[in-house]
Structures are given as structure tokens and as C-alpha cells.
C-alpha positions as CSV (number, residue, x, y, z in Angstrom):
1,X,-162.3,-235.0,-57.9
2,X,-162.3,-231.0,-58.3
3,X,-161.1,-231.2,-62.0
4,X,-163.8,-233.8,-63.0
5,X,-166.2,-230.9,-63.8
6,X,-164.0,-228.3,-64.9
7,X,-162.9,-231.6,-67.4
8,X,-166.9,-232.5,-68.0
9,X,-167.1,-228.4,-69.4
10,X,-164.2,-228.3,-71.7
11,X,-165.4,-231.6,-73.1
12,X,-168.7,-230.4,-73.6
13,X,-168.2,-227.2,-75.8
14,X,-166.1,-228.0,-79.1
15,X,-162.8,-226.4,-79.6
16,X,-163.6,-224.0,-83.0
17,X,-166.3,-222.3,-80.7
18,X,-164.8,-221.8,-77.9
19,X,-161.7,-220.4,-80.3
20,X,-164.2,-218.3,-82.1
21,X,-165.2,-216.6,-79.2
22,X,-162.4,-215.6,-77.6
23,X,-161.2,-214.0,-81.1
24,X,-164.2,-211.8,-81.1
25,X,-164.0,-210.7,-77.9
26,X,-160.2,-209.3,-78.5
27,X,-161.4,-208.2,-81.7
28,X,-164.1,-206.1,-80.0
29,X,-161.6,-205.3,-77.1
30,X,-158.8,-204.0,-80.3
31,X,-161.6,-201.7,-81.3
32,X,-163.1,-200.3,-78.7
33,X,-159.3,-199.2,-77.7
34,X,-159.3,-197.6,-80.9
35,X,-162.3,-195.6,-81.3
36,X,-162.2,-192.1,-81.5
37,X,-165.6,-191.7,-79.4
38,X,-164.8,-193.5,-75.9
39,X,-164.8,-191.0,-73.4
40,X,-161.9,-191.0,-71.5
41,X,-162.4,-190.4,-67.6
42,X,-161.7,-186.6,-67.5
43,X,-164.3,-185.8,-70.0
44,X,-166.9,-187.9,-67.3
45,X,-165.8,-185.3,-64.5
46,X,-166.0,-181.9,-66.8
47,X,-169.4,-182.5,-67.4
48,X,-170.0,-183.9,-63.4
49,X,-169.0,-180.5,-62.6
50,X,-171.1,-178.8,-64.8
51,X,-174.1,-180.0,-63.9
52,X,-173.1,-179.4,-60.3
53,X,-172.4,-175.7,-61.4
54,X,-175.7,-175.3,-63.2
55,X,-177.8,-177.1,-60.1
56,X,-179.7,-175.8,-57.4
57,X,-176.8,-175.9,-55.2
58,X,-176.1,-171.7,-55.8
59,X,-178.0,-171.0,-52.7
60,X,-178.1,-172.7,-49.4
61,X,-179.1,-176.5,-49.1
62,X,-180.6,-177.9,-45.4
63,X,-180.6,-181.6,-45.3
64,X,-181.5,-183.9,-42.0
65,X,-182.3,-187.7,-41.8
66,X,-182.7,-190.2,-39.4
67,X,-182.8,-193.9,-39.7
68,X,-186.3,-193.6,-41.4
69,X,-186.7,-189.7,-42.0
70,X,-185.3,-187.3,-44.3
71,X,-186.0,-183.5,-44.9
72,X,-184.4,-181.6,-47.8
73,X,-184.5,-177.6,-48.5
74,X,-183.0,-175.8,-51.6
75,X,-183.8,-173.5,-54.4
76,X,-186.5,-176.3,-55.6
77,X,-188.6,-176.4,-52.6
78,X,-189.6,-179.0,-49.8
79,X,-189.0,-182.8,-49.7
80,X,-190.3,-185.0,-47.0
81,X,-189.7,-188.5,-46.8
82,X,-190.3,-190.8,-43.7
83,X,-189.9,-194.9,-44.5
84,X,-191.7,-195.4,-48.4
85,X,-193.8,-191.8,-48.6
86,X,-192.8,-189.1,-50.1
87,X,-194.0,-185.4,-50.9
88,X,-192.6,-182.5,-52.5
89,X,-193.6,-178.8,-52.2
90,X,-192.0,-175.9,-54.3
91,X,-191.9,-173.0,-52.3
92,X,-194.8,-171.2,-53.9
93,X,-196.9,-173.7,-52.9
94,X,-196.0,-173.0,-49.2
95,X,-198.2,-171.3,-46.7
96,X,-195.4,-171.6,-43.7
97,X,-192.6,-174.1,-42.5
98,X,-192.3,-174.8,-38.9
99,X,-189.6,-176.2,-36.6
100,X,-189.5,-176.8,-33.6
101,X,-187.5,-178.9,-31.0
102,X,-188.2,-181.4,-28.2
103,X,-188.0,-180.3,-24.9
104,X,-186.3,-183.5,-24.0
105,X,-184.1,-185.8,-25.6
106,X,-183.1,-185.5,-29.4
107,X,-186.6,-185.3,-31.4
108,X,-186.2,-182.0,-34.2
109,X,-189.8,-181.6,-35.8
110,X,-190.7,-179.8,-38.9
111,X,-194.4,-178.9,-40.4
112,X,-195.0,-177.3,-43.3
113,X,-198.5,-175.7,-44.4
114,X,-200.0,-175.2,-47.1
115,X,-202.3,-172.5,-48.3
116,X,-205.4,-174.9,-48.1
117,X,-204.9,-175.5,-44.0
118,X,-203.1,-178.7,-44.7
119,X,-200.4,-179.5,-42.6
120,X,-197.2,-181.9,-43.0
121,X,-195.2,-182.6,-39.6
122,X,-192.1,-185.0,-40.1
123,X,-189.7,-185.7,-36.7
124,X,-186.2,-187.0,-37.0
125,X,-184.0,-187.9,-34.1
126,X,-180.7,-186.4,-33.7
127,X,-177.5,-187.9,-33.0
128,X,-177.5,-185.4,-30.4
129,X,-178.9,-182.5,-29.0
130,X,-176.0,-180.0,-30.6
131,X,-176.9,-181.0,-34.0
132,X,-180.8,-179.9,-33.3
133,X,-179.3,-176.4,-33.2
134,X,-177.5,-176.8,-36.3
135,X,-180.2,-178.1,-38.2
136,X,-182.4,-175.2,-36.9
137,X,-179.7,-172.9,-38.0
138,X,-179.6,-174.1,-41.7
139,X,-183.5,-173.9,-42.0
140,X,-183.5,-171.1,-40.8
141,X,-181.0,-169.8,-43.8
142,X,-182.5,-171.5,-46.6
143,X,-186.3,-169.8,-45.5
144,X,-184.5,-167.0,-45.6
145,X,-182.6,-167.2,-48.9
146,X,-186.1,-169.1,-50.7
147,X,-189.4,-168.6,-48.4
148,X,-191.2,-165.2,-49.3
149,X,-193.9,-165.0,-46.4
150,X,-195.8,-162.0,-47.6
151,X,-199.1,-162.5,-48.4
152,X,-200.1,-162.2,-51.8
């Protein structure tokens, strides 16, 4: 009973088609193979790397998520996201960034301000409380290395 419709679809499409077809698919196969322009997979990773070189990846990066959360730092500025919102905030658009830790359990909380008395809080939770210290740490570098906090 299986074959029946495997039968019922070779029966329904005619033998010179079905031959035609399959030539021009080796024929496009043949020549592809042959062109000179396919890259081949080592070209693909040279030019990986040098967008990774050119990037904003010279300095240093901070990124923390949660399930629903997720902060990123770097040479660009500010990205908050939490579930489908989003904002982004270069860093002279920046009035301060805050952090700041629970006193209990695993909550790591971030503000930024902006010159016009806005504020932004986001909180992830940690997967535990040793990783709030890290994460406090490599804000802490990138405000450093990107945040000027002198008033214009």
C-alpha cells in the first residue's frame, strides 16, 4: 500500500520533464563548480575577522541578561532591552549610569540618566550572587574606558 502514491507521482509527471529537469540541475551544479567567483570558505572567515577587527570590540564590552533582560555596554553606548522594548543611548547622550545590587537574593539593577532628568532602571537576576560582583566589575571598566562625567 505504501508504493501506491509514490506510483500515483511518477505516473502523473511525464518522463521528458522529469529528465529535463534533472539535466539542468547537474548542468547548473557543473557550473557553479566551475566558476571562478564562488567564494570558497576561507575567504568567508578573512573578512569575519575583519569586521571583528574594525568593530567596537577594541575596548571593553559589559554584557548581562536574564531570561527577559539584557544590558549591553561598549564603545557605542547603552542598550537596554527587557521582553519586546528596546532603547539605545550613545554615551554623549548620558547624564549618569547607575548600578546597584539587591540586598538580598540575586537582583543586579542598572539606571541610566539622561540630561533631561529622565531615568531608565532595568533589573536582571543572576545566576548567583558571585556573578553580581562580576557584572559590577565590568561596568565599572567600560564607564571607565567610555563615560566622561565632567560637566560640559
Amino acid at each position: 500500500m505504501t508504493d501506491a502514491p509514490q506510483d500515483a507521482v511518477r505516473d502523473a509527471v511525464p518522463d521528458e520533464v522529469s529528465d529535463e529537469v534533472s539535466d539542468e540541475a547537474t548542468e547548473r551544479v557543473g557550473s557553479d563548480a566551475d566558476a571562478p567567483d564562488a567564494p570558497d570558505a576561507s575567504e568567508g572567515q578573512d573578512a569575519a575577522e575583519d569586521e571583528d577587527e574594525a568593530g567596537p570590540a577594541d575596548g571593553p564590552v559589559f554584557e548581562a541578561a536574564d531570561r527577559r533582560g539584557r544590558i549591553v555596554a561598549d564603545a557605542e553606548g547603552v542598550r537596554l532591552s527587557y521582553d519586546e522594548e528596546a532603547c539605545e543611548f550613545r554615551w554623549d547622550e548620558l547624564a549618569a549610569v547607575e548600578s546597584a545590587k539587591g540586598r538580598f537574593g540575586k537582583r543586579f539593577t542598572v539606571t541610566v540618566h539622561t540630561p533631561d532628568r529622565r531615568w531608565y532602571p532595568i533589573d536582571l537576576l543572576a545566576p548567583d550572587r558571585g556573578r553580581i560582583a562580576a557584572w559590577e566589575a565590568e561596568l565599572d571598566a567600560v564607564l571607565d574606558a567610555y563615560f566622561d562625567d565632567e560637566a560640559p
